[in-house]
C-alpha positions in Angstrom: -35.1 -94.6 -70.7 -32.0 -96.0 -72.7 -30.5 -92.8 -74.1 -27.0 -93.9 -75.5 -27.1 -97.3 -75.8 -26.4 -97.5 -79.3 -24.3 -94.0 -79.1 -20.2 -93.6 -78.9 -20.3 -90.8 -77.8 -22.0 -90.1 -74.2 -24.6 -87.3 -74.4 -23.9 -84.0 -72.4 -26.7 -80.7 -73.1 -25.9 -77.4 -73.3 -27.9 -74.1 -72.6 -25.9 -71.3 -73.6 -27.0 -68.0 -74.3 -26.4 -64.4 -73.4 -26.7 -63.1 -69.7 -30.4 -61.7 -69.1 -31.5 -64.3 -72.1 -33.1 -66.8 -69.1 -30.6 -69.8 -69.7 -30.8 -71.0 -66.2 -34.4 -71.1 -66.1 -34.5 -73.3 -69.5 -32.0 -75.6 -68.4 -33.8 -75.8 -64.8 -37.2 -76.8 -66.6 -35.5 -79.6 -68.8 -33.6 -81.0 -65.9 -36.6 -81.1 -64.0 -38.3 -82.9 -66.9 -35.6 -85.4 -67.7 -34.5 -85.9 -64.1 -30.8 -84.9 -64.5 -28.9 -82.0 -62.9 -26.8 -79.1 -63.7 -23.2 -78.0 -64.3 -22.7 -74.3 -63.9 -20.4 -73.0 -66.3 -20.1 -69.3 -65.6 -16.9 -68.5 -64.1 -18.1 -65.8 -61.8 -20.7 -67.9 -60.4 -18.1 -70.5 -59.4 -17.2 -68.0 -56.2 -18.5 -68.5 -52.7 -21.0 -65.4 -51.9 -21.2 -62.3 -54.2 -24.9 -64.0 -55.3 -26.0 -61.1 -56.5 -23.3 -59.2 -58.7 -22.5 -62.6 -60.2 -26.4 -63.2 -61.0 -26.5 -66.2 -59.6 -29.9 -68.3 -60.1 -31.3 -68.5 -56.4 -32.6 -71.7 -54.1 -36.3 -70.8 -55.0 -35.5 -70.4 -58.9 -33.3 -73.9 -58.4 -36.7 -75.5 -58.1 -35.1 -78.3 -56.5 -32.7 -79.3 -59.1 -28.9 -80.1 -58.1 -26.7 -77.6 -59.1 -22.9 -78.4 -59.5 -19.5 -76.3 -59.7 -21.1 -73.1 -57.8 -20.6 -70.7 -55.3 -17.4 -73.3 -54.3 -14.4 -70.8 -54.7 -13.0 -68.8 -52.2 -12.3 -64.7 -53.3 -8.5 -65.1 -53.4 -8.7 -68.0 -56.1 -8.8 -68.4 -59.5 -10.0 -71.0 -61.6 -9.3 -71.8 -65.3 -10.5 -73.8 -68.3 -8.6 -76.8 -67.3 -9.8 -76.7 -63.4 -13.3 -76.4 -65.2 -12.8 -79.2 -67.6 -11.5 -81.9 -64.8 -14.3 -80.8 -62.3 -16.9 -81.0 -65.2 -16.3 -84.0 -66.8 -15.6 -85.6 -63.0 -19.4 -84.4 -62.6 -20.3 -85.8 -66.1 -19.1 -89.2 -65.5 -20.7 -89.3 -62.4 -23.8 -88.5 -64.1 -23.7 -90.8 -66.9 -23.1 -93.5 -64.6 -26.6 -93.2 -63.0 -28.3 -92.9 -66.7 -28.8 -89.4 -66.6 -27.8 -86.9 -69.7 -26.1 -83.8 -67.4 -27.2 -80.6 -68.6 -24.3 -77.9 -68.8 -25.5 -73.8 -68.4 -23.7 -70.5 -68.4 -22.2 -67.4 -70.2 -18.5 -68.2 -70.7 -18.5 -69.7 -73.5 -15.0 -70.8 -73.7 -15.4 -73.4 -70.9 -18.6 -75.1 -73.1 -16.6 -74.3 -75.9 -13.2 -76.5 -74.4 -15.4 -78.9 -73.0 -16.9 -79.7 -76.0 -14.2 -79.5 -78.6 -10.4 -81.2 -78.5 -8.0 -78.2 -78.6 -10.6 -76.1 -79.8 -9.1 -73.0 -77.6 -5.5 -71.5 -76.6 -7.1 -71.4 -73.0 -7.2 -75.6 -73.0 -3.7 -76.2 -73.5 -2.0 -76.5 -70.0 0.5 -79.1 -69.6 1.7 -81.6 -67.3 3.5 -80.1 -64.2 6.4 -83.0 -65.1 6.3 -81.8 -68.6 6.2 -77.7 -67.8 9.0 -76.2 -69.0 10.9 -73.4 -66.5 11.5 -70.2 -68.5 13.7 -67.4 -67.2 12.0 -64.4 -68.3 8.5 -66.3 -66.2 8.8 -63.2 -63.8 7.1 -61.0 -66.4 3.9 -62.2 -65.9 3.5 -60.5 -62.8 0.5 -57.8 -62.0 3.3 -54.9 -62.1 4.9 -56.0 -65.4 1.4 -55.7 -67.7 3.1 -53.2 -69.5 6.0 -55.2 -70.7 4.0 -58.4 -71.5 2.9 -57.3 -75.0 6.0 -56.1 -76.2 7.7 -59.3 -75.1 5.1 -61.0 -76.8 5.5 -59.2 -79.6 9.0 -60.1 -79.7 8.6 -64.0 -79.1 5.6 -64.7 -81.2 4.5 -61.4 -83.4 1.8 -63.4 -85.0 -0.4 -64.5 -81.7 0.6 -60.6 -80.3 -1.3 -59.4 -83.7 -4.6 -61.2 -82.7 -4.5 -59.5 -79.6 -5.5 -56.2 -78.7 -2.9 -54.3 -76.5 -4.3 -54.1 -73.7 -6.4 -57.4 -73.4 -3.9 -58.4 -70.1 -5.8 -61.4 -69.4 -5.3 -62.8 -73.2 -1.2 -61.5 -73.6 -1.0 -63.2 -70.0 -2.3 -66.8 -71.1 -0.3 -66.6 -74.8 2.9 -66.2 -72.9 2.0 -69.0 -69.7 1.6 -71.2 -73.0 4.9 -70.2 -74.4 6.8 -70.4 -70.9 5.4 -73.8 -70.3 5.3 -75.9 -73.3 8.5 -74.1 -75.3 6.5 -73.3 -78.4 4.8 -70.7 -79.9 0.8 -70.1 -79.3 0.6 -69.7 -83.1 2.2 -72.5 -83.9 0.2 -74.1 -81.2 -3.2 -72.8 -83.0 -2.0 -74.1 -86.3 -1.4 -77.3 -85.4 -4.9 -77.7 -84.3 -6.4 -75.5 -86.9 -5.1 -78.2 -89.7 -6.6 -81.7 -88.0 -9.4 -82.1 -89.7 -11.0 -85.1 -87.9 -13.8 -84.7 -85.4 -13.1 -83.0 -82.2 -16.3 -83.4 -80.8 -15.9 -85.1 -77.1 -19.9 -86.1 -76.6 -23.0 -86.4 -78.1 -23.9 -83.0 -77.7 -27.6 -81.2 -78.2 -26.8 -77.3 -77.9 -29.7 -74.7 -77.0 -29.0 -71.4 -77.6 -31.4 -69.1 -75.2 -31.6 -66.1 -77.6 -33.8 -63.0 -77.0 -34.0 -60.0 -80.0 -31.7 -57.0 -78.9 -34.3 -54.2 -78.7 -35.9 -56.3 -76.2 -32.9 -57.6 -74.4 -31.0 -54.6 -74.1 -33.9 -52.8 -72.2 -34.5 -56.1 -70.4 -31.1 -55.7 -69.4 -31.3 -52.4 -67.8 -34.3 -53.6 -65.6 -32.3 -56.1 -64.3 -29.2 -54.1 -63.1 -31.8 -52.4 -61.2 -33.3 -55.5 -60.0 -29.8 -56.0 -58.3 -29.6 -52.5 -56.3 -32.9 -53.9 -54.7 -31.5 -57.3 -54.1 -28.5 -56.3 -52.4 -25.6 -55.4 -55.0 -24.2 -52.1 -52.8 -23.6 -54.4 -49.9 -21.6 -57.0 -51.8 -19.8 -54.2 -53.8 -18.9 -52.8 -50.3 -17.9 -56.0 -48.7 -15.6 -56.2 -51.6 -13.9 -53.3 -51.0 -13.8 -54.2 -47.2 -12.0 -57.7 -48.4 -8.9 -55.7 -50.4 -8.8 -52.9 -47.3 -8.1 -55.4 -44.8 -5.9 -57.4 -46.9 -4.0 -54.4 -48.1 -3.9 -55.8 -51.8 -4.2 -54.4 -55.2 -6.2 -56.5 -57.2 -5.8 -57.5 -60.7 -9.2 -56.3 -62.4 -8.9 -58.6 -65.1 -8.4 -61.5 -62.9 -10.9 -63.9 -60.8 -13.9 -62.6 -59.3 -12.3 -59.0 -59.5 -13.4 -58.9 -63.1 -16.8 -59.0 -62.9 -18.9 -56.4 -63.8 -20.4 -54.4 -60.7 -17.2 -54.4 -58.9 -14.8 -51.7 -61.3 -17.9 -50.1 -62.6 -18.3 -48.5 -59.0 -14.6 -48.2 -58.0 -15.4 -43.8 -58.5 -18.0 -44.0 -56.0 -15.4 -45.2 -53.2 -13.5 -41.8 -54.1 -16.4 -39.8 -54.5 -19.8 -40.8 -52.6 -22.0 -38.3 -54.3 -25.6 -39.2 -55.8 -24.3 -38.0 -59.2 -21.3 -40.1 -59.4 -23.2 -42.6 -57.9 -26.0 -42.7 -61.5 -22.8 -42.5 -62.9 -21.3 -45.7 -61.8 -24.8 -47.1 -62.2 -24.9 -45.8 -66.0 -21.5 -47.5 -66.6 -22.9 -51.3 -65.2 -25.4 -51.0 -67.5 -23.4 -50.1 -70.5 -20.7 -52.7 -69.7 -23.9 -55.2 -69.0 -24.6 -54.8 -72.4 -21.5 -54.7 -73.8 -20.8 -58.0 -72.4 -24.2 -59.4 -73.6 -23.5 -58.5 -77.3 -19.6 -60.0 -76.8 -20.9 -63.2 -75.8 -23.8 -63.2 -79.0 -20.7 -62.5 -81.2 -19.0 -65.4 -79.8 -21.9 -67.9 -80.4 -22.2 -66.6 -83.7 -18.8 -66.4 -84.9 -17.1 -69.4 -83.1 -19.6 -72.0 -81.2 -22.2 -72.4 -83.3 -19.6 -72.9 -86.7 -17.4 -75.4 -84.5 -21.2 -77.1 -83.8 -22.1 -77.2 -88.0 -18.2 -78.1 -88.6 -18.8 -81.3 -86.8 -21.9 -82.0 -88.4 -20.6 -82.5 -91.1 -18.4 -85.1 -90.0 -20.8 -86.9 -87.4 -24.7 -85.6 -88.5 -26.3 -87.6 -86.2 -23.9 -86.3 -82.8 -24.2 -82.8 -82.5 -27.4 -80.5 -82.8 -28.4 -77.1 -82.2 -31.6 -75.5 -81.6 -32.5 -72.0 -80.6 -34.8 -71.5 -77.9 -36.2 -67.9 -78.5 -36.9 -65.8 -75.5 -37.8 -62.5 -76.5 -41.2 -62.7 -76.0 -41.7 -63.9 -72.9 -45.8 -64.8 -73.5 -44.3 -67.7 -75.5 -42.2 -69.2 -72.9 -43.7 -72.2 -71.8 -43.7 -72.5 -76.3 -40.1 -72.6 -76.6 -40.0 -74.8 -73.2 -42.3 -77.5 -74.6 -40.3 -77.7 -78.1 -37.0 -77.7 -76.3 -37.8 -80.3 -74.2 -39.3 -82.3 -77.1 -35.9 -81.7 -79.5 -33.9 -83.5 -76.1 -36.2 -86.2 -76.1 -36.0 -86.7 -79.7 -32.3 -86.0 -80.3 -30.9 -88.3 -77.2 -34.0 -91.5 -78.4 -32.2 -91.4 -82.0 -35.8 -90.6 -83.1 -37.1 -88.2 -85.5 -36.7 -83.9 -85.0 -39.1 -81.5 -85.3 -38.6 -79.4 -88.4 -36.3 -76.5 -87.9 -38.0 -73.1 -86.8 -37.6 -69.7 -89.7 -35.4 -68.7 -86.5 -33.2 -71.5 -86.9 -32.8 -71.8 -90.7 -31.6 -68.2 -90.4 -28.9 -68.7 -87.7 -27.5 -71.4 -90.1 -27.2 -69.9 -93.2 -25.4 -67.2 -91.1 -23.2 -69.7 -89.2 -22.2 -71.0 -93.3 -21.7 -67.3 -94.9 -18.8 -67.3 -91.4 -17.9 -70.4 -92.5 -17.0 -69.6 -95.8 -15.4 -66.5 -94.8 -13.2 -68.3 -92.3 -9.9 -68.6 -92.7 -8.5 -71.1 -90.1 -5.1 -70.7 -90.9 -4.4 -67.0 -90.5 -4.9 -64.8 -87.2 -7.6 -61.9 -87.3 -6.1 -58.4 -88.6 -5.4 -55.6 -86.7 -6.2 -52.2 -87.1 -5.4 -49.1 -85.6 -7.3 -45.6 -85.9 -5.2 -42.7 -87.0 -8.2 -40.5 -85.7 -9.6 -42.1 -82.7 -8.5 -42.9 -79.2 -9.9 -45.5 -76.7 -11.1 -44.6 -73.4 -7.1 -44.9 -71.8 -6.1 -42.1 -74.0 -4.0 -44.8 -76.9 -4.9 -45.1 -80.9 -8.0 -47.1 -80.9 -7.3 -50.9 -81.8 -9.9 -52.8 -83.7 -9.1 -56.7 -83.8 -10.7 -58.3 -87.4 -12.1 -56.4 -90.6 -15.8 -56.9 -89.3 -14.7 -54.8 -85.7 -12.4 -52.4 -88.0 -15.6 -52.1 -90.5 -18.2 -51.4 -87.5 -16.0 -48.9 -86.0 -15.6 -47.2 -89.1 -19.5 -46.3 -89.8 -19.5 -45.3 -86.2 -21.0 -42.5 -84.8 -17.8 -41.5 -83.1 -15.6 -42.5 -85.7 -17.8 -40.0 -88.0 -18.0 -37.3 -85.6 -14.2 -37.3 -84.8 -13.1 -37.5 -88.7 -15.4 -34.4 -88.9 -14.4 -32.1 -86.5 -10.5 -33.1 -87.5 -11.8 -32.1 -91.4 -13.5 -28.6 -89.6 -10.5 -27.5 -87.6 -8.1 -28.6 -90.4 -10.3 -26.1 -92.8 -10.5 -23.4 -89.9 -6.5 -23.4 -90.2 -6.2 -23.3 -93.7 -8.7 -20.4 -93.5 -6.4 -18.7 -90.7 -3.3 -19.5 -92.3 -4.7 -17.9 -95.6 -5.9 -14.9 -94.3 -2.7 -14.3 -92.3 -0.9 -15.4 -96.2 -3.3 -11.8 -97.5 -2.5 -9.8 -95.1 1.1 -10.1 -95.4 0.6 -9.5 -98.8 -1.6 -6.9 -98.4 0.9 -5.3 -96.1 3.8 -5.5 -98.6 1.5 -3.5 -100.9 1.2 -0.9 -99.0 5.0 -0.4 -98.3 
């Protein structure tokens, strides 16, 4: 089958979707239908071991389809967009060059994101070693000086410091490796990019976004964090904490493998191995589980999908995104049929299948962003005179929809109300201490 022969760009897939949304089984059933392989993209999964707290798709779900660019990495390595961008498009060539269309799956969306676009992300720029430029002040990006980072940030380039929450480490760390090593400014950086208004797009690229309904994929979600007690999680977990006892090393939580979510969730247990603590720990996985799941919607939402309808625009016939709905699991081998016939249609240049109610909804959505989008200024930031975050600071709310959500919380409500009850329980004190005194003067 001659899939790009009258293409200019070479066609890649991507499955991307949230975790617990089945992505890796999708892109397993069209690779085994088209004969290609896959390219993990998840950049826990990249680790050697830890199968299970990293959710890795197992040899018997594999159903004897390569998979590339997992369970590689050793535990005291990390590995960034640009180290996933060579090996991926190493694996892509390779791929192309026996006729197949590779098939890219996973839940950091950056690294599809980067892959996809030119300079579509802060994380992609990384220059040359000959062209790296040696800063001075370079020692501040170690573990111990987190706390200086932001205000050094804030010093050297206020505007990327205002996208940033305060204490998102791993972000402040990358903004200033950029400004160290190429001698300008991230915002200017972003700006730059921000203004080209040509296409970006680096393949002919069909995207399926593996989407499951949240009252069924939050519960869905739960199930499977207890799925992994049974499958082994404690023991992992533990071997973990046996790697940074015999090292005799602190590790940076918000670095390589460290940062997945299992490992810090149970860090109280360690201290305290009651059953009690132990529900506790578990309760926390599964709130950060989701937590992480609805991060990674708002990220296909907000920035993937508009890049993808952006570049429509600009080349109709190269890009493409369908939405492969999971919720209801009855309907699987559904959405698996019509997925597989969109990627037969989109890379033969013949006719699609008429968009799904589904899908005419995600667009009009990803347009309204559009349309609200301003490219050229950096998200607000908003702090909460009321509130605090779980470190005990102001709570920081990064763009007006986060500052609007947190707003109509429950907590926000609650807090603002109890501050309005114990304000009026001291204006009631100091009033009736006000009549005493003056009932006391009275009677003098």
């Amino acid at each position: 089958m001659s899939y790009y022969l009258i293409l200019m760009l070479k066609p890649i897939c991507i499955v991307c979707g949230t975790t617990g949304a089945g992505k890796s089984d999708l892109a397993v059933q069209l690779a085994k239908k088209f004969g290609t392989e896959v390219i993990n993209a998840d950049s826990m999964q990249v680790y050697r071991g830890f199968d299970t707290i990293t959710n890795k798709i197992s040899h018997e779900e594999q159903e004897n389809v390569t998979h590339h660019l997992m369970s590689f990495l050793n535990y005291d390595q990390e590995y960034s967009v640009p180290n996933f961008e060579k090996d991926a498009r190493r694996i892509i060539d390779g791929l192309h060059a026996q006729g197949k269309v590779p098939i890219l799956v996973g839940g950091t969306n950056y690294y599809l994101q980067s892959l996809l676009f030119e300079d579509s992300t802060l994380s992609s720029i990384d220059p040359p070693l000959s062209h790296k430029v040696k800063h001075p002040d370079e020692g501040i990006l170690n573990d111990e000086n987190a706390d200086l980072m932001f205000p050094y940030l804030q010093k050297v380039d206020p505007l990327m410091a205002e996208r940033w929450h305060p204490r998102d480490v791993r972000k402040i760390r990358r903004s200033l490796e950029i400004y160290f090593h190429t001698g300008k400014r991230p915002s200017d950086i972003y700006k730059e990019q921000s203004s080209i208004k040509k296409s970006k797009l680096k393949y002919k690229t069909l995207l399926f976004w593996a989407n499951a309904e949240n009252d069924v994929l939050m519960p869905r979600l739960d199930t499977r964090v207890d799925k992994m007690l049974h499958q082994g999680l404690m023991n992992e977990i533990q071997s973990m904490k046996s790697v940074i006892n015999e090292n005799g090393f602190t590790p940076d939580l918000t670095r390589g493998i460290w940062q997945c979510i299992g490992f810090k969730e149970f860090e109280p247990w360690f201290q305290n191995s009651s059953q009690e603590t132990f529900q506790a720990c578990l309760d926390k996985m599964k709130i950060s589980t989701k937590q992480y799941a609805k991060y990674q919607k708002k990220w296909i939402l907000n920035r993937l999908l508009p890049l993808c309808v952006s570049e429509q625009k600009l080349r109709p016939s190269s890009i493409l995104f369908s939405v492969a709905n999971t919720t209801n699991l009855q309907k699987w081998h559904e959405q698996v049929e019509r997925s597989c016939n969109v990627f037969s249609c989109f890379f033969n240049n013949q006719k699609l299948p008429p968009m799904t109610e589904e899908e005419q909804g995600v667009l009009e959505k990803v347009k309204k962003t559009l349309l609200t989008q301003d490219k050229d200024t950096f998200s607000t930031k908003f702090t909460c005179d009321v509130c605090l975050d779980k470190t005990g600071h102001p709570f920081v709310a990064i763009g007006e929809d986060a500052w609007q959500t947190h707003l109509q919380s429950r907590k926000h409500k609650m807090t603002v109300r109890r501050m309005k009850e114990r304000a009026t329980r001291q204006e009631r004190i100091e009033a009736a201490k006000k009549a005493a005194m003056e009932r006391r003067k009275e009677t003098a």
